[in-house]
C-alpha beads as a LAMMPS data file, in Angstrom:
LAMMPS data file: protein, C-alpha beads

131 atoms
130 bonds

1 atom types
1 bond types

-500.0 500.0 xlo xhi
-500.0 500.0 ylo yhi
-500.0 500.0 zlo zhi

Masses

1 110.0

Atoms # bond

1 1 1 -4.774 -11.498 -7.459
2 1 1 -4.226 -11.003 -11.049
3 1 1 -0.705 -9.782 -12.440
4 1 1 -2.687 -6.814 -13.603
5 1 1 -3.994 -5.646 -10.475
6 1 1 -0.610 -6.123 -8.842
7 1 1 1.389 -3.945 -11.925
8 1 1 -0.969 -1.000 -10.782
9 1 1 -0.606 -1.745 -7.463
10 1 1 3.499 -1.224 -7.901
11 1 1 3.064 1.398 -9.970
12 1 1 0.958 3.147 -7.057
13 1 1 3.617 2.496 -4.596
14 1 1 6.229 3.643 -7.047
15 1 1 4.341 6.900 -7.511
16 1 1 3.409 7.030 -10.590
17 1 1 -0.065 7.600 -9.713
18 1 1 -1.410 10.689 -7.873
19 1 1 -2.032 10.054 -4.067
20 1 1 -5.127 11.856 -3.154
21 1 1 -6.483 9.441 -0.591
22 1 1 -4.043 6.551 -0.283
23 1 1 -6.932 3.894 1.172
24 1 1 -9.881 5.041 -2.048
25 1 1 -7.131 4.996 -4.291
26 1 1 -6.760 1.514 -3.421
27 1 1 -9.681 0.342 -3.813
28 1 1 -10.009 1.815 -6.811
29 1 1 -7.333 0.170 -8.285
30 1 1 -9.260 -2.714 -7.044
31 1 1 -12.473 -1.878 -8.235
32 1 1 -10.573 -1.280 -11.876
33 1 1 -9.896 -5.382 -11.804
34 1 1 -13.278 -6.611 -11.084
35 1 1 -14.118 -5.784 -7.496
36 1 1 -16.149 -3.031 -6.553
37 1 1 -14.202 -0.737 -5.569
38 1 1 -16.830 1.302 -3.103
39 1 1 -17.464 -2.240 -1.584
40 1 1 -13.715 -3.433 -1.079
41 1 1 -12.976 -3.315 2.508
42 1 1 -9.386 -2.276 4.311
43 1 1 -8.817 -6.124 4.774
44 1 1 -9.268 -7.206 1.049
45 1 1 -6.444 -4.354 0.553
46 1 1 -4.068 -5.109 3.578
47 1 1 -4.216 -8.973 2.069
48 1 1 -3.123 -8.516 -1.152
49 1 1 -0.239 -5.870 -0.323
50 1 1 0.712 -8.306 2.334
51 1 1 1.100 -10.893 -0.529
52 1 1 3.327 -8.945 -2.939
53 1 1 5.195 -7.336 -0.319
54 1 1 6.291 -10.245 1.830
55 1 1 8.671 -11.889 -0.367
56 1 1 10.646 -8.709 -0.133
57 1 1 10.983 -9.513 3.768
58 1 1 13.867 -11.019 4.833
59 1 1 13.440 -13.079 8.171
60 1 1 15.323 -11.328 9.988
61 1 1 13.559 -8.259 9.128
62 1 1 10.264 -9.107 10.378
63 1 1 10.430 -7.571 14.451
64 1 1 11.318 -4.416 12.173
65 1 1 8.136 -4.526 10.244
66 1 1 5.877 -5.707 13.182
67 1 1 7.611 -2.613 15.152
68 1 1 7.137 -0.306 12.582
69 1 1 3.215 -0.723 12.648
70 1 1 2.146 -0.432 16.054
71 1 1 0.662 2.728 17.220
72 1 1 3.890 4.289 18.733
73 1 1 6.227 3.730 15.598
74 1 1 3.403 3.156 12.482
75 1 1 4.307 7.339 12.047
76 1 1 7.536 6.418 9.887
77 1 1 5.540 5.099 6.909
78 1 1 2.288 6.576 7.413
79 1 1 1.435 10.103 7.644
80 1 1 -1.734 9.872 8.679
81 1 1 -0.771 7.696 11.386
82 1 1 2.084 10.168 12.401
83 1 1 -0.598 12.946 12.352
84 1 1 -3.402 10.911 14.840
85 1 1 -0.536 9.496 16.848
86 1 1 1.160 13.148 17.628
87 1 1 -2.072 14.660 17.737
88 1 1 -5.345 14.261 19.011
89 1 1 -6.367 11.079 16.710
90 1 1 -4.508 8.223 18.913
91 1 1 -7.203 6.490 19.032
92 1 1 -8.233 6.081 15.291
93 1 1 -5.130 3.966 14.841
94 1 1 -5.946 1.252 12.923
95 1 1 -3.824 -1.774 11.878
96 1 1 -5.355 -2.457 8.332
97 1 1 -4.022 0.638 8.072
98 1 1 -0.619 0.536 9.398
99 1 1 -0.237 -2.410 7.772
100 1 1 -0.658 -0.678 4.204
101 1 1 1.231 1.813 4.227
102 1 1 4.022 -0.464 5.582
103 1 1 3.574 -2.967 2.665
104 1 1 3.631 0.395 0.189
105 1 1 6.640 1.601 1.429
106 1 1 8.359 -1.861 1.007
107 1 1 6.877 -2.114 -2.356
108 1 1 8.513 1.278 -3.323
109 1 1 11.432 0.311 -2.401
110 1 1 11.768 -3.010 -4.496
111 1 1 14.268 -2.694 -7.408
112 1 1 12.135 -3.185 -10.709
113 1 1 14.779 -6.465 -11.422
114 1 1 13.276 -8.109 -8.493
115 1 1 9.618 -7.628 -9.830
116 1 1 8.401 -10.924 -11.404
117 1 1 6.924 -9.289 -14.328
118 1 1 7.635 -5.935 -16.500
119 1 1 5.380 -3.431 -14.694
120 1 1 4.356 -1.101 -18.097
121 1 1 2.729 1.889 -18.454
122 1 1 0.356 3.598 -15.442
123 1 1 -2.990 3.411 -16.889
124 1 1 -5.092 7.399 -16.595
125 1 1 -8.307 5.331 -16.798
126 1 1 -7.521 3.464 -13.242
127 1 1 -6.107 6.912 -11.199
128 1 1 -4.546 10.389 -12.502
129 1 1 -1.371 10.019 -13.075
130 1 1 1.476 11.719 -11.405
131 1 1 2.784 14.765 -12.906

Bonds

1 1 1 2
2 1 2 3
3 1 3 4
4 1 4 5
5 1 5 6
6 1 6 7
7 1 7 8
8 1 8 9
9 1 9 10
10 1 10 11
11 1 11 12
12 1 12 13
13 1 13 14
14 1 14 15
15 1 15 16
16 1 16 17
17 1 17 18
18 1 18 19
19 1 19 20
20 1 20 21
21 1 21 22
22 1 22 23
23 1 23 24
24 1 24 25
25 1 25 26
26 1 26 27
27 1 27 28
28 1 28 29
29 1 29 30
30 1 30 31
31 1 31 32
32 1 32 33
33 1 33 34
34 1 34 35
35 1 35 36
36 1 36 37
37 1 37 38
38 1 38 39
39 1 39 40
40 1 40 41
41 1 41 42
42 1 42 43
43 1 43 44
44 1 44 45
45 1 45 46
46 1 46 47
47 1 47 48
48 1 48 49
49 1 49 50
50 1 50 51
51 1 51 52
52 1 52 53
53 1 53 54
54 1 54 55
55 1 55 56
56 1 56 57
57 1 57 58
58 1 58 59
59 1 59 60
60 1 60 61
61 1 61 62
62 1 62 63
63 1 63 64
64 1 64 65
65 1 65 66
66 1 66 67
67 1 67 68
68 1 68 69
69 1 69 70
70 1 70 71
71 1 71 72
72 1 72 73
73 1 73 74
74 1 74 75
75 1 75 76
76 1 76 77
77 1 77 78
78 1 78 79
79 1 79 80
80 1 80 81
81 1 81 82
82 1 82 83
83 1 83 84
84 1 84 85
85 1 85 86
86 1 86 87
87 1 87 88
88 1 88 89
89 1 89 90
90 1 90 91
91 1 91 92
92 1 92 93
93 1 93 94
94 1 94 95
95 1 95 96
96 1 96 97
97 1 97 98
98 1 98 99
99 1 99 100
100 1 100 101
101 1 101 102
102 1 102 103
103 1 103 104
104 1 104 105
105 1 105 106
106 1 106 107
107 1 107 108
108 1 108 109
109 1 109 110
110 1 110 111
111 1 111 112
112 1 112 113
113 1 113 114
114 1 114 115
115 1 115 116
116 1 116 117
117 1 117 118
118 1 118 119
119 1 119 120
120 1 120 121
121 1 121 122
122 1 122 123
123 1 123 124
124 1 124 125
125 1 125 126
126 1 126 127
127 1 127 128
128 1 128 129
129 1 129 130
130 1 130 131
C-alpha cells in the first residue's frame, strides 16, 4: 500500500470523511490510489486494514479481536452487523466484513503519535468531508 492510501484510510477511520456506505467508501478511497475502485473486492480492503491495524494489537489482545468478529459479538463495532444479527439478516454475516469494521475501529482509536507518518489534510476530491 502506498503511505497515501493509508493517510486517507486513517483519516476515514478518524472521521473526517462522511460515512455514507462504509464498504464503497472504501473502495473509493482505493480506487482514488490507482485501483478501480468499482472493481476492488471486500478482500483487497479487509487486507490492507488488517495491515495498518495489526501493529496496534497487542498479543494478548488478539482472542478479543477474533471474539469481537464472529457473528454473535461482530455487533460492537459494526452496525450493520448488529442490525442483521438482532434482526432478520443473520445470515448475511460476512467476515470481510466484520473484519473491517474491527480494523476501523482500532484504527480510530490509535493516538496520531503512534502513526508512522503526519496524516494531513482529508482530501474533498477522494470522499465529502465531514462537517
Amino acid at each position: 500500500m502506498s503511505e497515501n492510501l493509508d493517510r486517507h484510510i486513517y483519516l476515514y477511520a478518524k472521521n473526517q470523511y462522511q460515512r455514507i456506505d462504509t464498504f464503497n467508501d472504501l473502495r473509493k478511497i482505493h480506487g482514488y490510489y490507482g485501483y478501480s475502485w468499482v472493481e476492488v473486492e471486500l478482500q483487497t480492503v479487509m487486507k490492507n486494514l488488517l495491515n495498518l491495524a495489526l501493529p496496534y494489537i497487542p498479543s494478548h489482545m488478539m482472542v478479543e479481536f477474533m471474539m469481537d468478529i464472529s457473528p454473535e459479538q461482530c455487533w460492537k463495532v459494526n452496525a450493520r452487523c448488529k442490525e442483521r444479527y438482532h434482526e432478520k439478516y443473520h445470515d448475511q454475516y460476512t467476515y470481510y466484513e466484520a473484519v473491517i469494521c474491527k480494523c476501523l475501529s482500532i484504527l480510530q482509536l490509535t493516538d496520531l503519535k503512534d502513526i508512522p507518518f503526519p496524516l494531513g489534510e482529508a482530501d474533498p476530491k477522494i470522499l465529502p468531508l465531514r462537517g
